[in-house]
LUMROMI-635759 format. One record per residue (C-alpha): z, x, y; residue number from 0; residue in three letters. Coordinates in pm, 1 decimal. Each point is the difference from the previous one (the first is absolute). Last residue first. Example, Ala and Ser with C-alpha at 12.3 -4.5 7.8 and 13.67 -1.06 7.14 Angstrom:
2
<node <714.0, 1367.0, -106.0>, 1, "SER">
<node <66.0, -137.0, -344.0>, 0, "ALA">
***
This chain:
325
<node <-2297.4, 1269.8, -1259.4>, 324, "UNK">
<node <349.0, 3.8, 231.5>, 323, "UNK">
<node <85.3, 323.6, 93.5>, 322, "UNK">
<node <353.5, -18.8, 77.0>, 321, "UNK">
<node <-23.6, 41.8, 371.4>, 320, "UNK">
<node <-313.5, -212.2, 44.0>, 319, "UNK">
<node <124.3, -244.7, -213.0>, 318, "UNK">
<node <287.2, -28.2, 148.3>, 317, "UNK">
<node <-73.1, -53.0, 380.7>, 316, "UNK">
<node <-260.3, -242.4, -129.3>, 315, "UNK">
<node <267.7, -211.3, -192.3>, 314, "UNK">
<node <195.5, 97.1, 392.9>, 313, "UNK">
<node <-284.6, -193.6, 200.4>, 312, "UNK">
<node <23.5, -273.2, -206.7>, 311, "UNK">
<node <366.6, -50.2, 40.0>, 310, "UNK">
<node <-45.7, 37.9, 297.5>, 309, "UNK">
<node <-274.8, -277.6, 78.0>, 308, "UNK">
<node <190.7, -205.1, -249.4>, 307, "UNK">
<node <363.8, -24.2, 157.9>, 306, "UNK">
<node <-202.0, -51.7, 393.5>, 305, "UNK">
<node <-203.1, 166.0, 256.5>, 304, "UNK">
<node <-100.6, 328.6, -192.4>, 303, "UNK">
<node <72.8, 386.2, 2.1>, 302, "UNK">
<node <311.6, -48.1, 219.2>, 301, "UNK">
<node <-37.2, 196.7, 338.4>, 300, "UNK">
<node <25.4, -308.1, 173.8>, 299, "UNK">
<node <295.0, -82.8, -152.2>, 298, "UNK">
<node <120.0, -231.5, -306.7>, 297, "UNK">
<node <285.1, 60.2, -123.1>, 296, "UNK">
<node <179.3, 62.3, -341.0>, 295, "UNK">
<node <-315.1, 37.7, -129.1>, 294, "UNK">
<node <127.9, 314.9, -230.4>, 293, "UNK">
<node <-344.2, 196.5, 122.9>, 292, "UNK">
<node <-140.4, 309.7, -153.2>, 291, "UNK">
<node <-178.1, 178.7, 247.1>, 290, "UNK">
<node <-187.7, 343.9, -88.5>, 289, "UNK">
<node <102.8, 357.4, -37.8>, 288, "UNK">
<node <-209.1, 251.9, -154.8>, 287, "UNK">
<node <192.3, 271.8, -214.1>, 286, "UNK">
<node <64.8, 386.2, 62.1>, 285, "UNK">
<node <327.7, -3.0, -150.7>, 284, "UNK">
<node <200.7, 161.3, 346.8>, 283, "UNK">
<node <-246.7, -248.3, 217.0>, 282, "UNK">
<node <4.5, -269.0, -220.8>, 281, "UNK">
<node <368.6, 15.5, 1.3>, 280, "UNK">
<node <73.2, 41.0, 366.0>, 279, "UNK">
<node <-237.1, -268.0, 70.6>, 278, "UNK">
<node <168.7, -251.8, -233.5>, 277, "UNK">
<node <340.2, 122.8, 159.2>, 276, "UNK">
<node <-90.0, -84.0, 360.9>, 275, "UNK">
<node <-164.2, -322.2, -65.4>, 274, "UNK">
<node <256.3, -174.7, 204.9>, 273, "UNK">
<node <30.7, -378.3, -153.0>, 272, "UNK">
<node <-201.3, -341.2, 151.4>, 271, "UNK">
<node <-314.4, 121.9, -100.8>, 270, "UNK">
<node <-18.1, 140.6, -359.4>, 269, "UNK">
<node <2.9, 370.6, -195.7>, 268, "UNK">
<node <-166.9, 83.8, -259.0>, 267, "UNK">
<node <-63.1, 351.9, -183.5>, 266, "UNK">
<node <-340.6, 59.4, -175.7>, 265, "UNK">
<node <-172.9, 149.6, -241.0>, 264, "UNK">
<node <266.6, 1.9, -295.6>, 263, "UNK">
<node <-104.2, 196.9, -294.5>, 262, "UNK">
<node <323.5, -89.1, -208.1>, 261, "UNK">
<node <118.5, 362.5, -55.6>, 260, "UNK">
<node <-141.7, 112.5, 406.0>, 259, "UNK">
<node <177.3, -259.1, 161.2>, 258, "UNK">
<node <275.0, 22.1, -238.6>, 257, "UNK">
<node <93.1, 360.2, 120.0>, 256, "UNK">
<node <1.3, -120.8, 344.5>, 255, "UNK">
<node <199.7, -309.5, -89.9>, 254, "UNK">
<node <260.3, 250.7, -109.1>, 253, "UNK">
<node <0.7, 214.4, 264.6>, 252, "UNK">
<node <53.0, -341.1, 243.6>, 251, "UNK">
<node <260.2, -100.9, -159.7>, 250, "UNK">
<node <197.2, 327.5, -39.6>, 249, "UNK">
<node <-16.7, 61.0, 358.2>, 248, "UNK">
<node <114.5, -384.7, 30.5>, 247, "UNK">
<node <-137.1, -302.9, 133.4>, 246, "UNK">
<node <77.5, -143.5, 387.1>, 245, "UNK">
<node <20.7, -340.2, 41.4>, 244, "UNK">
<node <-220.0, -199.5, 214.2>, 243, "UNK">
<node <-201.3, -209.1, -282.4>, 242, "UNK">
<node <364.9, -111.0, -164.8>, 241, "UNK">
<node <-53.0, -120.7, -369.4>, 240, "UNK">
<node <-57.8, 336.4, -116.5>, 239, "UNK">
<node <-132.7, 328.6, 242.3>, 238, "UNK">
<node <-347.3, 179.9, -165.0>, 237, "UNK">
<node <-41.6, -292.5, -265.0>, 236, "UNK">
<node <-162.5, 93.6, -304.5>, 235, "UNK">
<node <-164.3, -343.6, -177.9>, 234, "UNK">
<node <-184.0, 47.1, -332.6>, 233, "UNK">
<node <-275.3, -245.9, -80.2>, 232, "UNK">
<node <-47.7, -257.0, -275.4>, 231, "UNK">
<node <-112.6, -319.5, 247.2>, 230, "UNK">
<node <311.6, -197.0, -5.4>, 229, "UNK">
<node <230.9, 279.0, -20.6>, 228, "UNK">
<node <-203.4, 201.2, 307.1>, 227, "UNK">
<node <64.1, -350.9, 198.0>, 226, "UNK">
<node <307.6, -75.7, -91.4>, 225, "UNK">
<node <131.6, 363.8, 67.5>, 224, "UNK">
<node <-186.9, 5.1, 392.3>, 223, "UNK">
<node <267.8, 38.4, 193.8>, 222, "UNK">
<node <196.8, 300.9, -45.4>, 221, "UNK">
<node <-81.7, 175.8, 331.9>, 220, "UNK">
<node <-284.4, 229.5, 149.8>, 219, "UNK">
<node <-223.5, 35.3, -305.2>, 218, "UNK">
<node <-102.9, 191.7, -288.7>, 217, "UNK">
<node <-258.8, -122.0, -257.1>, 216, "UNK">
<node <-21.4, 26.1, -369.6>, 215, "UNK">
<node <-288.5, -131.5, -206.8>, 214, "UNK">
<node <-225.0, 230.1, 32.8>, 213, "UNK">
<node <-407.4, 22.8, -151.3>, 212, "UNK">
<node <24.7, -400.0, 46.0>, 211, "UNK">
<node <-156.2, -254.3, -192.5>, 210, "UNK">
<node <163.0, -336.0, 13.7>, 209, "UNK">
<node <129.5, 41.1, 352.6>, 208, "UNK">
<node <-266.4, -204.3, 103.5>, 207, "UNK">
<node <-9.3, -285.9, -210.4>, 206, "UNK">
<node <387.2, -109.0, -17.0>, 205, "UNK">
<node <-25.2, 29.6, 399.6>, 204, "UNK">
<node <-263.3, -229.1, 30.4>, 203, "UNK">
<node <127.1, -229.0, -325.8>, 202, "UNK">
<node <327.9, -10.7, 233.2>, 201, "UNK">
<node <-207.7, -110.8, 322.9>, 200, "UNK">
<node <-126.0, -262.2, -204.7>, 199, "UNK">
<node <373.9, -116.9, -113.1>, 198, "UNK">
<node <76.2, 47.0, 352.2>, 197, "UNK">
<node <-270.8, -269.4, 131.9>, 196, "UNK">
<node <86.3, -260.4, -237.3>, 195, "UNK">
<node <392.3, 14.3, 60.8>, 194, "UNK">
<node <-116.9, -7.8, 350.7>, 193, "UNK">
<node <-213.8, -307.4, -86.3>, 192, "UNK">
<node <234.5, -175.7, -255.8>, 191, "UNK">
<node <258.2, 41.7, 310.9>, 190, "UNK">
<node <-226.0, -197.7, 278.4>, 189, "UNK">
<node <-9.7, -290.9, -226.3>, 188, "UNK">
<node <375.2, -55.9, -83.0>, 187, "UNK">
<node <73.5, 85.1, 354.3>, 186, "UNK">
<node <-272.8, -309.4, 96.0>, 185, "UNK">
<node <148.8, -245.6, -294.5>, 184, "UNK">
<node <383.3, 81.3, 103.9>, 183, "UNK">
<node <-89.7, -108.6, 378.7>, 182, "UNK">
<node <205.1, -313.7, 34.6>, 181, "UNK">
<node <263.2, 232.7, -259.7>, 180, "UNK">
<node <106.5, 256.8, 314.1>, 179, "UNK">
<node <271.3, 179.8, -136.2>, 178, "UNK">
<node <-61.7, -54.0, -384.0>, 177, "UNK">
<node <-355.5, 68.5, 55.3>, 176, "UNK">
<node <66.6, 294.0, 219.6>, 175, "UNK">
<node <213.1, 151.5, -280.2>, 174, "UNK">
<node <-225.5, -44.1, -281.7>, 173, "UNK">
<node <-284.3, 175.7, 201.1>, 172, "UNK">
<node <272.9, 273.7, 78.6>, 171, "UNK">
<node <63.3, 19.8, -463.5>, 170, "UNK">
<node <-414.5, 30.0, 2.0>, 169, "UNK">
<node <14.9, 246.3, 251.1>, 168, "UNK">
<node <207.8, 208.5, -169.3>, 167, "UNK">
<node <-165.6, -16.4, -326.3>, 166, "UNK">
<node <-286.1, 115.6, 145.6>, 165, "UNK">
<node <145.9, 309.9, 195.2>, 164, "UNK">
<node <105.6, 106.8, -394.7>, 163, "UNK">
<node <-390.0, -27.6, -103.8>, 162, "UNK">
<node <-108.0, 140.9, 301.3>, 161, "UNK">
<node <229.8, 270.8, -6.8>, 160, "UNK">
<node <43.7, 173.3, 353.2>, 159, "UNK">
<node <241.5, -301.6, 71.7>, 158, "UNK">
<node <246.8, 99.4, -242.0>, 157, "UNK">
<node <177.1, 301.7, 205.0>, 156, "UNK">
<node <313.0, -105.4, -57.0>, 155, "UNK">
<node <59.4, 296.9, -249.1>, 154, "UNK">
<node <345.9, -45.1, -252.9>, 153, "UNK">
<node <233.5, 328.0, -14.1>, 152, "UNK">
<node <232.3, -224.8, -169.3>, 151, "UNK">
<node <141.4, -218.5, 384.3>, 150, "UNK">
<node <-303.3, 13.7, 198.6>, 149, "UNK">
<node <-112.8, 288.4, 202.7>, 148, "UNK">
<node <-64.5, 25.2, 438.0>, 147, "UNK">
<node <360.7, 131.9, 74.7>, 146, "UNK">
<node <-41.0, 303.2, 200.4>, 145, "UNK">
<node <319.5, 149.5, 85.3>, 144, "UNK">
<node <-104.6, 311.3, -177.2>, 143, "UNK">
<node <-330.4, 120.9, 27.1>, 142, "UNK">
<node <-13.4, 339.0, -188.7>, 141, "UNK">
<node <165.5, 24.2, -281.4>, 140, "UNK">
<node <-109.3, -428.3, -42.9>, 139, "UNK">
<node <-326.4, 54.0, 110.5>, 138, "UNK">
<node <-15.5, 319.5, -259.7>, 137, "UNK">
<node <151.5, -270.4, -295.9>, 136, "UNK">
<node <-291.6, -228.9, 98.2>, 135, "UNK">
<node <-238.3, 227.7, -38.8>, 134, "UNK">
<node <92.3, 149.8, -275.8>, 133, "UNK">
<node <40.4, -301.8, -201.7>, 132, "UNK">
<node <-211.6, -29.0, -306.6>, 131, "UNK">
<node <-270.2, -76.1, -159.0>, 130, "UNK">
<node <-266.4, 69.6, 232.8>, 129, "UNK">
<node <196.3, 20.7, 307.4>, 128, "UNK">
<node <285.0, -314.3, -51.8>, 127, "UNK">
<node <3.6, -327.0, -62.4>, 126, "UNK">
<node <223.4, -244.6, -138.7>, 125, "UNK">
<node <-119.8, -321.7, -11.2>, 124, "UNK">
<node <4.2, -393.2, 192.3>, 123, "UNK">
<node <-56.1, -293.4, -208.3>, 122, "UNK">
<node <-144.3, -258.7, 243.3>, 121, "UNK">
<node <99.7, -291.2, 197.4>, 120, "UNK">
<node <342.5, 171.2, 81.5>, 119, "UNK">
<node <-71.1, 290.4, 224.3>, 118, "UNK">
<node <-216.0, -259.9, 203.3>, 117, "UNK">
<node <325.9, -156.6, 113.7>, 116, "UNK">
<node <-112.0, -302.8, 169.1>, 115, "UNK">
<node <320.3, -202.7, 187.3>, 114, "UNK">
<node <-12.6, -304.9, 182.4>, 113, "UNK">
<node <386.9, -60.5, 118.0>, 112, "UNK">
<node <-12.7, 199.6, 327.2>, 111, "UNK">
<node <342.8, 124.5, 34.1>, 110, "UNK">
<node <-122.2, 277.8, 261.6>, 109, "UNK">
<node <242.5, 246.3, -110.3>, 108, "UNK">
<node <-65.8, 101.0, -400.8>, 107, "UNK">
<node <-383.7, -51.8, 132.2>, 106, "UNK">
<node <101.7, 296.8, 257.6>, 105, "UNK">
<node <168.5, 209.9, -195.7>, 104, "UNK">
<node <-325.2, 15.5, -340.7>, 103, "UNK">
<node <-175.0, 41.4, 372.7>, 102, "UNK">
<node <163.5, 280.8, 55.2>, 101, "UNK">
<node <0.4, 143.8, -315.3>, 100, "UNK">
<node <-333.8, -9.1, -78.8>, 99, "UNK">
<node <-123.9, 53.5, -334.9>, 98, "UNK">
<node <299.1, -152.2, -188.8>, 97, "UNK">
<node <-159.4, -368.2, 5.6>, 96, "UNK">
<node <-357.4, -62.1, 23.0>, 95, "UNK">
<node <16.8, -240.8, 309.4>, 94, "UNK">
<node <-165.2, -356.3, 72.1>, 93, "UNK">
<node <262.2, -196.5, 226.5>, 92, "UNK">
<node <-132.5, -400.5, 41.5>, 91, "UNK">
<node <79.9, -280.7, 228.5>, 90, "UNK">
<node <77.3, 233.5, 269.8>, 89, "UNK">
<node <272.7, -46.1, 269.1>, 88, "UNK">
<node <223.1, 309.4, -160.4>, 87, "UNK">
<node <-296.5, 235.5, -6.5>, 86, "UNK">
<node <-39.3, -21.2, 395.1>, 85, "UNK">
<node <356.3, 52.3, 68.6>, 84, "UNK">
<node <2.2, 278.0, -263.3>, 83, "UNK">
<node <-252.8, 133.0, 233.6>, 82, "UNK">
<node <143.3, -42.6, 329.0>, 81, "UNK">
<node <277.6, 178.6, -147.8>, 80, "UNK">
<node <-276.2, 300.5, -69.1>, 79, "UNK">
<node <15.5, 128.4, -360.2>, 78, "UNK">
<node <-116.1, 362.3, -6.0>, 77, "UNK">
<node <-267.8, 118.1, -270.9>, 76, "UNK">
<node <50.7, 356.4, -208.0>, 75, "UNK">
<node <-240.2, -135.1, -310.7>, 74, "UNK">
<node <-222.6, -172.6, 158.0>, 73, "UNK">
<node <-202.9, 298.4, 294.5>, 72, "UNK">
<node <-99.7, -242.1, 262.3>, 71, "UNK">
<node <-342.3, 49.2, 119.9>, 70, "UNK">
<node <-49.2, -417.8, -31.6>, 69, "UNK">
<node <321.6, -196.7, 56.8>, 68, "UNK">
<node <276.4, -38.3, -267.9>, 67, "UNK">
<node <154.6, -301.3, 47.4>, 66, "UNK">
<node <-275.5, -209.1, -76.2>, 65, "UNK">
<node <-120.8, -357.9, 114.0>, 64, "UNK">
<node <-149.5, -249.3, -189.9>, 63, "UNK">
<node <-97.4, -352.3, 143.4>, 62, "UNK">
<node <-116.0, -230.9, -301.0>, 61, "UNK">
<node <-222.5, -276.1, -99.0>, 60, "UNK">
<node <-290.1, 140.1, 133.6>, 59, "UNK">
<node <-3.6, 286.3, -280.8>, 58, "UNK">
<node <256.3, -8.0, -211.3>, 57, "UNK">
<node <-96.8, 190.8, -292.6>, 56, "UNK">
<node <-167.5, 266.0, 200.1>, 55, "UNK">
<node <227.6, 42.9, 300.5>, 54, "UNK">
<node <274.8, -71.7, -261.7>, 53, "UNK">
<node <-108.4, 323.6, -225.3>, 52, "UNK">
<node <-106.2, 215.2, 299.9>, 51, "UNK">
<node <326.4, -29.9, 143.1>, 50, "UNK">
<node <159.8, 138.6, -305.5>, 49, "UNK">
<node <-196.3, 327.2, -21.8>, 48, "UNK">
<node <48.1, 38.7, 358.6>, 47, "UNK">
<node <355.4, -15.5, 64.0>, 46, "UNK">
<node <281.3, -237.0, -45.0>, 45, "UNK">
<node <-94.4, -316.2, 38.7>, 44, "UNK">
<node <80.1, -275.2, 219.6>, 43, "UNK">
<node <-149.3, -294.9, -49.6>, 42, "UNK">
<node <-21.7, -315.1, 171.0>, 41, "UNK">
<node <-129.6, -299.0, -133.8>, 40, "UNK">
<node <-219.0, -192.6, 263.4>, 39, "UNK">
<node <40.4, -316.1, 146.4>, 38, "UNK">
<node <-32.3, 173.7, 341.7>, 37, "UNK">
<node <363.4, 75.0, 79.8>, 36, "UNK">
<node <-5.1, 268.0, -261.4>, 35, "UNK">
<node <312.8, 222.8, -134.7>, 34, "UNK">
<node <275.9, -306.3, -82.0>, 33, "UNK">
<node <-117.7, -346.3, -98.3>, 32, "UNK">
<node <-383.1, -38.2, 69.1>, 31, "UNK">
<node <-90.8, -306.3, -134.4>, 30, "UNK">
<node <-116.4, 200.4, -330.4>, 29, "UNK">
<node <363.3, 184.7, 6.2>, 28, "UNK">
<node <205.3, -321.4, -47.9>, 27, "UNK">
<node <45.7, -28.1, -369.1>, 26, "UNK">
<node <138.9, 382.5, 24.8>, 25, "UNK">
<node <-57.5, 207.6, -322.4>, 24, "UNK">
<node <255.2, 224.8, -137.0>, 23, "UNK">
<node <-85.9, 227.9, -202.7>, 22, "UNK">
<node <239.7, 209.8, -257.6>, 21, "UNK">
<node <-237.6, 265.2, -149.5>, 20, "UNK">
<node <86.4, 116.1, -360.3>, 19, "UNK">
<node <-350.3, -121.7, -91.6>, 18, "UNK">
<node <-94.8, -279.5, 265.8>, 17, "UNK">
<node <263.0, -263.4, -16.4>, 16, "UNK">
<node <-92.4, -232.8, 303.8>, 15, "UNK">
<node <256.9, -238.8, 196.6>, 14, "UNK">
<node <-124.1, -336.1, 155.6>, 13, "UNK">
<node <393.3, -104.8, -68.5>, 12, "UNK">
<node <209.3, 279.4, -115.3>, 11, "UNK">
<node <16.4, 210.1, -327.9>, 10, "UNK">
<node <323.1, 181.1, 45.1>, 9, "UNK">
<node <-100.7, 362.6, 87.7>, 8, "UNK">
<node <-179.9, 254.9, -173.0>, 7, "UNK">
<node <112.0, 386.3, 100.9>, 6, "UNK">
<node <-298.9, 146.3, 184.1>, 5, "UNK">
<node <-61.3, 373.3, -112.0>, 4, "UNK">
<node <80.2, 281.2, 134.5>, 3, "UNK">
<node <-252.6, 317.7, -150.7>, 2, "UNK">
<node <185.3, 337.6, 96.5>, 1, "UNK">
<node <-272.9, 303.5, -40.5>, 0, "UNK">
***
């Protein structure tokens, strides 16, 4: 996986050092300079994950839009002109960096000046399928032209980490302050209470994967390694980083034979990807299948409303498939 990271600049006026992020925070943005004509900060983020952040930090005081819409698979996303129009006149750009290229493009072309990298307000790792990285080396084989990994084989996908999705939002929180500082008390605010809510939903997860008869599980694409590192499981991803390539003969025998060493139950697949090879390998293993969800969109076939409805709904997803006691 390539991880880019944001090169600091020259510390500016109103400008933010988050981490290695460079942020540059626009005095005008609480009277509307830029994406909101309503006195509101406007924010463009990147997909889902990040969206939910400012909806939730921000709250009234800001007008967030995404550029990936709802149903859209992330990783393979099209910049529109229109688009990088649109991003250009915002006060704010949220964006992980590296995961999509297109819009990693588009924020290089809009030359808006308020710039989140999420990739940077956290300490991103090296994953790969329980250990190591055979599913991202068979994505790779397999899916070339795909360019959804950060520079060292580093995993972007921090937001399925509670604890790591926490940091994040404290380091946007920071950012909205420093864009829009009449509000800095209310962003302050709203942050300790989504910092609040995913340290609960971490002792959640922490307590129900505690005792499990398995603790390997086998899913669509290589998303879930903070989340099986954080909670001492082993992750086996069917296809890598990219849900819609294709895994090896040799891949799939082998996770076969592990299905029956590590007394796996169940093969997952999720609802914005083809589940095409999950069935194929429950069917050739024998296995249940069940939905394991990267909440990289929210649907109407998503197993919740919002980030802690799913993520919810896949702790239960788990501990039925690993035999939680």
């Amino acid at each position: 996986m390539n991880v880019r990271r944001l090169i600091p600049t020259a510390a500016l006026a109103g400008a933010v050092a988050l981490g290695a992020t460079a942020l540059t925070a626009c005095s005008g943005a609480a009277a509307g300079a830029g994406g909101s004509k309503d006195g509101k900060v406007g924010v463009t983020a990147s997909f889902y994950p990040m969206a939910f952040l400012a909806e939730q930090i921000g709250k009234d005081h800001v007008k967030v839009d995404s550029l990936t819409k709802p149903g859209v698979e992330p990783h393979d996303l099209e910049i529109t002109p229109k688009q990088t129009a649109q991003l250009g006149e915002s006060d704010v750009a949220l964006y992980i960096k590296g995961l999509q290229p297109a819009v990693d493009k588009a924020v290089a072309q809009s030359g808006v000046k308020n710039v989140v990298d999420a990739a940077t307000l956290t300490e991103l790792e090296v994953h790969g399928s329980a250990g190591h990285d055979h599913g991202a080396e068979e994505a790779h084989a397999e899916g070339e032209g795909h360019d959804h990994d950060h520079e060292g084989g580093k995993d972007p996908h921090v937001w399925l980490d509670p604890v790591k999705y926490a940091e994040i939002a404290k380091g946007v929180g920071a950012a909205l302050e420093k864009a829009d500082p009449d509000h800095a008390a209310d962003y302050k605010k709203n942050t300790d209470e989504l910092v609040g809510k995913l340290t609960a939903l971490d002792t959640e997860f922490k307590d129900g994967l505690q005792n499990t008869a398995s603790k390997t599980f086998i899913t669509t694409h290589s998303a879930f390694g903070y989340l099986a590192e954080r909670y001492g499981l082993d992750q086996e991803a069917i296809a890598g980083v990219d849900p819609e390539s294709e895994p090896s003969p040799a891949r799939m025998k082998e996770l076969q034979g592990l299905a029956k060493q590590e007394n796996v139950s169940t093969v997952f697949f999720e609802t914005l990807a083809s589940d095409k090879t999950a069935r194929t390998l429950a069917a050739d293993t024998g296995l249940k299948t069940d939905v394991l969800d990267p909440l990289e969109g929210i649907t109407d076939k998503s197993q919740g409303a919002d980030y802690f409805e799913v993520m919810r709904s896949n702790l239960k997803n788990l501990q039925k498939a690993l035999g939680a006691k």
